[in-house]
C-alpha positions in Angstrom: 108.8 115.3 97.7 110.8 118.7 98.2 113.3 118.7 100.2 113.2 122.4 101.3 113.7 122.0 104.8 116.4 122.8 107.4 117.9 119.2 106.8 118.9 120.3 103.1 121.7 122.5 104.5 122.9 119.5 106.2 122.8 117.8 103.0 124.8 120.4 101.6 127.7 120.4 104.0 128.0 116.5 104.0 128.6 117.0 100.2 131.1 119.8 100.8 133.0 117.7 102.6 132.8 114.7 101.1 133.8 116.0 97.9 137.1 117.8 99.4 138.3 115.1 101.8 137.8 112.6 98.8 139.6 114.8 96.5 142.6 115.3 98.8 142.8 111.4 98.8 142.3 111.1 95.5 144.9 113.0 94.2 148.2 113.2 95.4 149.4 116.0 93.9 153.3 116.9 93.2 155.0 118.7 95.5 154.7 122.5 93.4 158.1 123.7 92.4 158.7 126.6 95.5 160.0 130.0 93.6 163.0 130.7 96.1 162.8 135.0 96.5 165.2 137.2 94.5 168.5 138.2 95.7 167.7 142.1 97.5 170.6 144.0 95.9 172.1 146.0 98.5 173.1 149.1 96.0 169.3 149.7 95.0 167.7 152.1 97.1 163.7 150.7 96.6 164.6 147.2 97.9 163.2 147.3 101.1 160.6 150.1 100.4 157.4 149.0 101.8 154.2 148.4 99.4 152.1 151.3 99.3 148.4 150.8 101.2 145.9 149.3 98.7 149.0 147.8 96.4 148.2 145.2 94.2 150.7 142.7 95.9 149.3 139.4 95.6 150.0 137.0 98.4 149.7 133.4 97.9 146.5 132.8 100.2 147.2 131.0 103.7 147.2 127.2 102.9 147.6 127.6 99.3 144.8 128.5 96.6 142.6 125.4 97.4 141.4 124.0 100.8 141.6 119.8 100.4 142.6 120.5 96.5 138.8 121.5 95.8 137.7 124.5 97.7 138.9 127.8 96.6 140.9 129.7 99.2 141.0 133.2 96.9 139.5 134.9 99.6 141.4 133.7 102.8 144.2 136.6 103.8 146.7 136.6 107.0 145.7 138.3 110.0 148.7 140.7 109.1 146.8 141.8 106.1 143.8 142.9 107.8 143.3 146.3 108.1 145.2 147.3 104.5 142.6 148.4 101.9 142.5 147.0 98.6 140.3 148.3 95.2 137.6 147.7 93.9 139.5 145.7 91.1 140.9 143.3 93.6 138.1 142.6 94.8 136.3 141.9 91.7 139.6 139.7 91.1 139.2 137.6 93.9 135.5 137.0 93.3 136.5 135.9 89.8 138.9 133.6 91.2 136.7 132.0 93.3 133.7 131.9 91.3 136.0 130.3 88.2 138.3 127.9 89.9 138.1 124.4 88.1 137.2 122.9 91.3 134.5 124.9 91.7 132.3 122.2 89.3 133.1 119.0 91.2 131.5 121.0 94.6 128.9 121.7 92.0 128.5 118.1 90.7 128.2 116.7 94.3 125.2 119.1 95.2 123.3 117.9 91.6 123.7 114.4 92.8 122.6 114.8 96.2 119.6 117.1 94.4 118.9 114.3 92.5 118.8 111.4 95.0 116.8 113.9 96.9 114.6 114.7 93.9 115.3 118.4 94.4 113.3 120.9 91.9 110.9 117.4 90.4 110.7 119.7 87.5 114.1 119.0 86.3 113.4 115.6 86.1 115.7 112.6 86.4 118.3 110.4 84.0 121.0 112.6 82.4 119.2 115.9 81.7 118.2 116.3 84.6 121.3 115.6 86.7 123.0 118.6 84.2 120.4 120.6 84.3 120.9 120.9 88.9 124.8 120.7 87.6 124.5 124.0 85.8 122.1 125.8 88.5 124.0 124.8 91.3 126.7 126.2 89.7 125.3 128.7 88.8 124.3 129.5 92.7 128.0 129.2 93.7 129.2 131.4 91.0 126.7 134.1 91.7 126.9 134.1 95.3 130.4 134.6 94.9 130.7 137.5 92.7 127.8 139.6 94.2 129.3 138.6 98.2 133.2 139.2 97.3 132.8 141.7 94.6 129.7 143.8 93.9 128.5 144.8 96.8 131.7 144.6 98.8 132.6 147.2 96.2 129.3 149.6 96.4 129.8 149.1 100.0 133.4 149.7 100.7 133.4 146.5 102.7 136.7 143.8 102.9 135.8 140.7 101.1 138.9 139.0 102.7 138.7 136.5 105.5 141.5 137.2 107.6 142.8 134.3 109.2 143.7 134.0 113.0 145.7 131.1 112.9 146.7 131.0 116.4 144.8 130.4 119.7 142.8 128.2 121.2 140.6 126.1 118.4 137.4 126.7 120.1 138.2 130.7 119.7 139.4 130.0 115.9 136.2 128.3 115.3 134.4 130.7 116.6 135.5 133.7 115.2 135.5 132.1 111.5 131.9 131.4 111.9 131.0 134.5 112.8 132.7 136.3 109.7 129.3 136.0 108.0 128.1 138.7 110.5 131.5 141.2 111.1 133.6 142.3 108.4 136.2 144.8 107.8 135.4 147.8 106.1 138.0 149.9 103.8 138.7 152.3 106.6 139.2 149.6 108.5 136.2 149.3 110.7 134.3 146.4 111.9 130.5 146.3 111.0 128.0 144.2 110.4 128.5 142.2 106.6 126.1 143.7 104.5 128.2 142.1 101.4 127.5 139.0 102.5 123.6 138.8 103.3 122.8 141.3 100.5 124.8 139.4 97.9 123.4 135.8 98.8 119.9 137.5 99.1 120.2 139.1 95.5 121.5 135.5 94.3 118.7 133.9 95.5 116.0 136.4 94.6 117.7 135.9 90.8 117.8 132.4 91.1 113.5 132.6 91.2 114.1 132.7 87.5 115.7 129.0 87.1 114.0 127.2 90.0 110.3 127.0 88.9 109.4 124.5 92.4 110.4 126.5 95.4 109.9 130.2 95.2 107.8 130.6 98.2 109.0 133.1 101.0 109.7 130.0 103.4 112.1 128.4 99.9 113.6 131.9 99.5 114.6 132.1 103.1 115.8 128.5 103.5 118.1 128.9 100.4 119.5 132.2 101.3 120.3 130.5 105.4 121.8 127.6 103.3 124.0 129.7 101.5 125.3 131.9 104.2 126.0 128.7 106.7 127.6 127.4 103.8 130.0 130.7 103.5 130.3 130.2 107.4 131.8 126.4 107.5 133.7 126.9 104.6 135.4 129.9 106.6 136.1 127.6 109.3 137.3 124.7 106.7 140.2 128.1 105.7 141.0 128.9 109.2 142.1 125.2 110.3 143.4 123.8 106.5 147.1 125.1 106.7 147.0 122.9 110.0 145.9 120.2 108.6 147.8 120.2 105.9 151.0 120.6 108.0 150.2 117.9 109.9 148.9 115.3 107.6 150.0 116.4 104.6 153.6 117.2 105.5 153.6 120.2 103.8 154.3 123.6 105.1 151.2 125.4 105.9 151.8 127.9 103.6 152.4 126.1 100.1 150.5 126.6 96.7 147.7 124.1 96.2 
């Protein structure tokens, strides 16, 4: 049976986060060794300058580079960012980051073996091969989506890739706003517009993705996958907004720390 329905996407989020909230148990990582700021000498004249618009001054990402240890948190900026352009090359940095993380496979591995139980693309088969054969295409989904929504098109388009985070005000209003980031984004003149970037890039991974997923590439699959992938992108965003508070909270570590 195929499983292209509306309750796959609910699949897919129950594996999201079951794979980060069981990571985060899992491992309890060091505390990372925090890099205390040079010493500003008062005699040098460029100390206190102020980074140019569009600088390559990277900022450790709200929350640190991975939501729960697993998700990559590249893309999250502070609200105080928003508004700055950045290039082309950033961009295409941060989609690399996000699309090569390590962790990126374990998100990966959990969709295969939810695909599997399901009996997602029959075609595949079952046993070994096929659980790394949906291993490689899911994969290959996140990877995609990632480049063409936070670096090609963002790019062609002159759009921000970033999600800025609020991180203040009621949680309701938070919530909100993150999931509606799929919709609104920033671009490099620093308007608000609809996000082209990110319904254009999922569409173009989906449409390529025809090539490696011989049992659903009906209209109906097409559009299913490409809603799956975008309310993906939406959740996640609200998994960035509300992860420096939990991690303050539970984790006992400030909000802002690497990892």
């Amino acid at each position: 049976m195929k499983f292209f329905s509306p309750y796959r996407h609910a699949y897919s989020v129950a594996a999201l986060l079951a794979c980060t909230f069981l990571t985060a148990y899992g491992q309890q990582q060091a505390e990372p060794s925090s890099q205390p700021a040079p010493p500003v000498q008062q005699g040098t004249p460029d100390a206190a300058a102020p980074a140019p618009q569009g600088a390559s001054t990277e900022q450790e990402p709200p929350g640190g580079k991975r939501v729960f240890g697993v998700l990559p948190n590249y893309r999250t900026a502070d609200a105080s960012q928003e508004g700055i352009p950045i290039s082309a090359h950033q961009k295409f940095v941060i989609a690399s980051k996000d699309s090569f993380d390590y962790p990126l496979v374990l998100l990966a591995g959990a969709f295969a073996g939810l695909g599997q139980l399901a009996d997602q693309q029959p075609s595949f088969g079952q046993g070994i091969k096929g659980y790394v054969h949906r291993l490689a295409t899911n994969y290959a989904d996140q990877a995609m989506g990632n480049m063409f929504t936070e670096g090609l098109f963002p790019a062609m388009l002159h759009e921000d890739p970033r999600y800025f985070r609020r991180g203040s005000g009621p949680k309701w209003h938070r919530a909100g706003y993150a999931l509606t980031r799929i919709f609104v984004t920033r671009t490099d003149s620093g308007h608000a517009r609809f996000n082209y970037s990110e319904w254009l890039g999922n569409a173009s991974s989906v449409a390529i993705s025809n090539a490696y997923y011989p049992d659903g590439r009906t209209f109906g699959d097409n559009a299913t996958k490409l809603l799956e992938q975008c309310g993906t992108d939406a959740i996640s965003q609200v998994l960035k907004e509300f992860w420096p508070d939990i991690k303050r909270k539970f984790f006992h570590k400030g909000g802002d720390g690497t990892n």
